[in-house]
N, C-alpha and C positions, 0 to 999 in steps of 0.2 A: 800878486807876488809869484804866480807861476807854481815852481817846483821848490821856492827860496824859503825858508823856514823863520828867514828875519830880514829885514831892513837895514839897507848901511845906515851907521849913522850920522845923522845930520850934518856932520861939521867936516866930513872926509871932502867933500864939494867946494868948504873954501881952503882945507889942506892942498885940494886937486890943482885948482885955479890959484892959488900962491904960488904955485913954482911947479908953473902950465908946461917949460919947458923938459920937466926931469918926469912929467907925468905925460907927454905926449914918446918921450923917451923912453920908459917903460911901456906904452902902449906899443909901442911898435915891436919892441920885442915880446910880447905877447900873443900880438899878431903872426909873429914869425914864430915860435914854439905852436899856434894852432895850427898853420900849415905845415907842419916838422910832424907835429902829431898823426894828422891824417895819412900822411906818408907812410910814418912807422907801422899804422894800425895796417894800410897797404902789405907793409915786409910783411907784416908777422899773421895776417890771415889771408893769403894768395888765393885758396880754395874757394873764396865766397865773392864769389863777381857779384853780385850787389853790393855789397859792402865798399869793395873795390871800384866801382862806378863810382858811389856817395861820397866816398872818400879823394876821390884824385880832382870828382869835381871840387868837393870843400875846399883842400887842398889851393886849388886854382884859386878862389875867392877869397881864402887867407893871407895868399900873396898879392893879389891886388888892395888886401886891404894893407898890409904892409908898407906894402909901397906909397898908396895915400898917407898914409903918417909919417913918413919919411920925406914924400913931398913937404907937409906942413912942418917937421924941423928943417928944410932946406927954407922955406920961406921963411922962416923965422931966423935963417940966418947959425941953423945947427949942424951939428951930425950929431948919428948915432951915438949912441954913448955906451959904455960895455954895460952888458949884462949882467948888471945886482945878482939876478936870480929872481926866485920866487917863490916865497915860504911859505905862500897857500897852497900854489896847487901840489910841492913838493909833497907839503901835509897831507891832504887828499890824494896824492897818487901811493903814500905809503896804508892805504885805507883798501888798496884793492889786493883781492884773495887769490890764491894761486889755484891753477887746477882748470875744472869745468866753469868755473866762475869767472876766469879771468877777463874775458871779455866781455860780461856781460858788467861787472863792475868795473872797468876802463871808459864802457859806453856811459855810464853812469855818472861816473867822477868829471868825464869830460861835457856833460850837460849843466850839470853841477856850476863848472867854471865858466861855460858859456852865458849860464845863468845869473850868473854876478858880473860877467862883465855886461851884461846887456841894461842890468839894473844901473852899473856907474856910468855906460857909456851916456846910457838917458837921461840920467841924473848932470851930469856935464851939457850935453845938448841945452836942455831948459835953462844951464848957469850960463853958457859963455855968451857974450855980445858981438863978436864976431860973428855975422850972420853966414858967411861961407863957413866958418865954423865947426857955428852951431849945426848948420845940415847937413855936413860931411857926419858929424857924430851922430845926428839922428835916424839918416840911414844906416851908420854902424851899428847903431843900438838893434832897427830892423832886422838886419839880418844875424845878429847876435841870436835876436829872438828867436828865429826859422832854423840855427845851429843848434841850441838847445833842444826843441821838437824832434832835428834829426834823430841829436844821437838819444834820447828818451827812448824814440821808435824802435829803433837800430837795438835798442837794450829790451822794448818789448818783446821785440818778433823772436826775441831768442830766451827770453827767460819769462814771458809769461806774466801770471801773478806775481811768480819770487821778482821779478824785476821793480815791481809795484815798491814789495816790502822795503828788498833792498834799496832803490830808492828813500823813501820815506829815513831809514838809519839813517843815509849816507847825509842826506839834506836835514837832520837833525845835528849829524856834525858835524859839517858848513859850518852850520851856523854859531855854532860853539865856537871853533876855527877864527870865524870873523869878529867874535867877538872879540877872541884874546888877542888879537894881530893891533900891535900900533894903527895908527892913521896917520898916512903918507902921501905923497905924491904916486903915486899906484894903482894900477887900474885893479887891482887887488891887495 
């Protein structure tokens, strides 16, 4: 389970796969808020060329994962569909502290999110019958996974053990979070 403190449950998979279309729909904007992220993270700490490197590359890879899912509602004979939102990770980015903190709980929250999407994206993978699919979402899940490890890293190199602790809160209320949230077509 990684960093995740709980298990989706069980039934969000045939929620998912009921109405594949408004869930591949939300994934894309998903996808498009993680490359949005990396960007912001880009403005707002210009000072740290490492960071700035990890970041413009992830960046690059958010958008090409974008655009995969975008391909897959053009095959499916979709478009984009506006933007619900997103009341998990609104919830979880209202969870980070102001100050010396701020980045290391941003790094944090956004592992967090990496980390449930990698758990649904796998979780879809194993469901769907479509075998282009299925491997287009199993290498998503892949690098879901190697997204969460960054920014984990990214929140060590800078806070240490407190990154540890804080960790551990923050994925104790995930989970809580996930629990209370309906089940939808949502990659969250």
């Amino acid at each position: 389970m990684g960093i995740l403190r709980s298990k989706t449950d069980p039934r969000w998979v045939g929620v998912a796969l009921a109405d594949l279309d408004r869930t591949l729909g939300d994934h894309a904007h998903c996808e498009k808020k993680a490359a949005a992220t990396a960007v912001k993270l880009i403005a707002d700490y210009p000072g740290r060329p490492d960071l700035v490197r990890k970041m413009a590359k992830l960046a690059q890879e958010e958008t090409h994962h974008f655009l995969a899912v975008l391909n897959e509602l053009a095959r499916r004979g979709r478009t984009l569909p506006p933007d619900g939102g997103d009341a998990y990770a609104q919830a979880l980015l209202r969870r980070v502290r102001g100050g010396a903190s701020r980045l290391m709980d941003r790094l944090l929250v956004c592992a967090l999110i990496e980390a449930r999407s990698c758990e649904r994206l796998a979780l879809l993978a194993r469901a769907l019958h479509d075998p282009r699919l299925r491997d287009l979402y199993g290498r998503l899940a892949t690098a879901e996974a190697g997204h969460e490890r960054l920014f984990t890293e990214l929140a060590r190199e800078g806070g240490g053990a407190e990154a540890d602790l804080r960790l551990e809160e923050l994925a104790r209320e995930e989970a809580a979070l996930v629990a209370s949230l309906p089940l939808g077509p949502r990659i969250h």
